[in-house]
C-alpha positions as CSV (number, residue, x, y, z in Angstrom):
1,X,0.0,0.0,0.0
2,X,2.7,2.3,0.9
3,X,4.6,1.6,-2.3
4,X,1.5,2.3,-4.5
5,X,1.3,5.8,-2.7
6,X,-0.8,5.0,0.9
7,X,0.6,8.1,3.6
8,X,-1.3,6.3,6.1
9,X,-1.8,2.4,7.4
10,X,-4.5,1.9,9.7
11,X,-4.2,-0.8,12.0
12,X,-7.8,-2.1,13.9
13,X,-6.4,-2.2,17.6
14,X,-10.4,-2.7,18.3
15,X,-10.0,-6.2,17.3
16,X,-7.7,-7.0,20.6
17,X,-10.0,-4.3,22.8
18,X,-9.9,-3.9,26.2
19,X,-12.6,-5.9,26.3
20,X,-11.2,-8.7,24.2
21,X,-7.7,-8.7,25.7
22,X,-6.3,-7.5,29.0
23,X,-3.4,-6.0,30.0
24,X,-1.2,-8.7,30.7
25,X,-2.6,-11.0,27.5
26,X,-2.0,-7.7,25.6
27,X,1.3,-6.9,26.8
28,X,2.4,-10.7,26.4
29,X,0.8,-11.6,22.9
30,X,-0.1,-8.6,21.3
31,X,2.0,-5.3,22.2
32,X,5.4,-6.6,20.7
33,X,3.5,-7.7,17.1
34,X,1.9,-4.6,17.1
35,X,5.5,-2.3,17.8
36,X,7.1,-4.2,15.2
37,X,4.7,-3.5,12.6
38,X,4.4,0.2,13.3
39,X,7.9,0.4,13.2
40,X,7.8,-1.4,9.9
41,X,5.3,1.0,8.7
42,X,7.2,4.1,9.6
43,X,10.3,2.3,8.1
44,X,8.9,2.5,4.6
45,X,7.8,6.1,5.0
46,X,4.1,6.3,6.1
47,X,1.7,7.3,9.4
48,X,0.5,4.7,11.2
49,X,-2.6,5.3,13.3
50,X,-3.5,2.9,15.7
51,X,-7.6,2.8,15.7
52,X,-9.3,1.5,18.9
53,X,-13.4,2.3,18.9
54,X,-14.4,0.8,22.1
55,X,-12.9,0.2,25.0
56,X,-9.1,1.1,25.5
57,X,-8.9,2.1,29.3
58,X,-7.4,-0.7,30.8
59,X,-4.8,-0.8,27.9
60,X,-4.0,3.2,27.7
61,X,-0.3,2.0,29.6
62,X,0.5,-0.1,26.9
63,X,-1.2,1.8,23.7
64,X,1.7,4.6,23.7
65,X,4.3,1.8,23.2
66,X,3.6,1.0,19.9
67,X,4.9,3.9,19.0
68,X,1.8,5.1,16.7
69,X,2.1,8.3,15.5
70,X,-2.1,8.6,15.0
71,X,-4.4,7.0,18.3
72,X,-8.0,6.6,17.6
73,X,-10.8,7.2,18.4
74,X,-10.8,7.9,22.4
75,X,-14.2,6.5,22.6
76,X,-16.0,7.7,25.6
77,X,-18.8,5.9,27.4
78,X,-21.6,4.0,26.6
79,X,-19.3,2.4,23.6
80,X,-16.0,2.7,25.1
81,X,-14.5,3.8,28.1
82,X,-11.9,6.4,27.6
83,X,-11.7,9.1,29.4
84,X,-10.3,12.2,27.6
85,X,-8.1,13.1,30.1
86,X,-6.6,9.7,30.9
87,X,-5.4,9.8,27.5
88,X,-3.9,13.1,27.6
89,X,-2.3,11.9,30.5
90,X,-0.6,8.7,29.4
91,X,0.1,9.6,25.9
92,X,3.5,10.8,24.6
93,X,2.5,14.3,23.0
94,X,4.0,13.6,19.9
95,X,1.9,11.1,19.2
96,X,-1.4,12.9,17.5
97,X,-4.6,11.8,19.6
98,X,-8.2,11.6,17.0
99,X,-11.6,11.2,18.3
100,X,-14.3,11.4,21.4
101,X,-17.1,12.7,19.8
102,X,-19.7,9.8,20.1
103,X,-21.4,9.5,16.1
104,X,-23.6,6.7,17.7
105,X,-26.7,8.1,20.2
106,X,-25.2,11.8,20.3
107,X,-24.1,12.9,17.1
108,X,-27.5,11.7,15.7
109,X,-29.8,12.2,18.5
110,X,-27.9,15.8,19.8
111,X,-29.3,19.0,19.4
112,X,-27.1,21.2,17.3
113,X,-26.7,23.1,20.5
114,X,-25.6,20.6,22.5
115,X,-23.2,19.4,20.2
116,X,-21.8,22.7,19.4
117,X,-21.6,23.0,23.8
118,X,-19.2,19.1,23.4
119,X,-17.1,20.4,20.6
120,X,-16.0,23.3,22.7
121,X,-16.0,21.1,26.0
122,X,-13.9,18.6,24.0
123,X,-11.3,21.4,22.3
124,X,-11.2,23.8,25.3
125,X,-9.2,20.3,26.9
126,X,-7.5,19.3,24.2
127,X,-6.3,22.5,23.2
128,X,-3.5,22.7,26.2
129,X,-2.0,19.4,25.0
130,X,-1.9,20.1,21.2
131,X,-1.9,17.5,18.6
132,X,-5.6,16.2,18.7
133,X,-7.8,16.4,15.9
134,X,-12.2,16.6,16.7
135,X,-13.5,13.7,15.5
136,X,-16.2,11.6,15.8
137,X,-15.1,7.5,17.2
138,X,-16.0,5.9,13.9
139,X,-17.5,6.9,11.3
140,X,-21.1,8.9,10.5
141,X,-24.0,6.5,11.6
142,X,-26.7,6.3,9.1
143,X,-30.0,8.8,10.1
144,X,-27.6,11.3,11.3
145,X,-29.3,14.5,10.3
146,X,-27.2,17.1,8.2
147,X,-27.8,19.8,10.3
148,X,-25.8,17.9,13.0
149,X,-22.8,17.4,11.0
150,X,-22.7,20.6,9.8
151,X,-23.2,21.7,13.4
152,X,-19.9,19.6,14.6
153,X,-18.1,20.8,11.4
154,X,-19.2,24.5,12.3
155,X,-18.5,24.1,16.2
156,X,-15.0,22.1,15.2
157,X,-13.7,25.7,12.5
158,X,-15.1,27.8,15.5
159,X,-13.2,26.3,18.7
160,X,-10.9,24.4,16.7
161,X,-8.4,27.6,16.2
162,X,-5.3,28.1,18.1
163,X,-5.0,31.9,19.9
């Protein structure tokens, strides 16, 4: 992929989840696969971000090992368990963090108001550690309404910029 002109390998870390694998399974089996492949990765030029959707919490120790230089998606409660700040705490600042906007119940079911109120929650935090971009933990569910992405989009260009 890289050699056909990919910047940037994904890797699903969701697949060995919190839920799926604890720490000392992960750090046993898992963690040194997943180091040598991002270092492969960044060997032959590319990003690699390391996506986790769901529950990371009991991993976020380990996670920052791999030596990503993308983590996603810092999903919060009911679908994950990551706590913004716990992940601002344990990862290495030069590794960019992506994510905690929930796409699932609030992005569809939000008022643009209220999501417009999360977006500056989430970016008045982040903003202090730097390298994070607003996004949502996955992708757009179907029956989200337009006027709620446009809201996030808007809230993101409004809060998003740096002083």
């Amino acid at each position: 992929f890289i050699q056909a002109g990919a910047d940037v390998i994904c890797c699903g870390g969701n697949v060995g989840n919190a839920k799926m694998a604890g720490p000392k399974f992960f750090k046993e089996f898992i963690l040194p696969y997943e180091m040598k492949f991002a270092e492969r990765v960044q060997a032959y030029g590319a990003f690699y971000l390391y996506h986790n959707c769901g529950y990371a919490s009991a991993l976020l120790d380990y996670y920052p090992q791999i030596n990503m230089n993308i983590y996603e998606s810092l999903a919060p409660v009911p679908y994950g368990d990551t706590k913004l700040e716990d992940a601002f705490d344990k990862f290495d600042k030069k590794i960019t963090l992506c994510g905690n906007i929930d796409q699932i119940d609030f992005l569809r079911n939000a008022t643009p108001e209220q999501i417009k109120k999360e977006v500056r929650r989430v970016l008045e935090k982040a903003k202090a550690r730097g390298n994070f971009i607003l996004a949502t933990t996955d992708y757009f569910s179907e029956g989200t309404p337009y006027e709620n992405i446009k809201a996030f989009a808007d809230a993101g260009l409004e809060y998003g910029k740096y002083d």
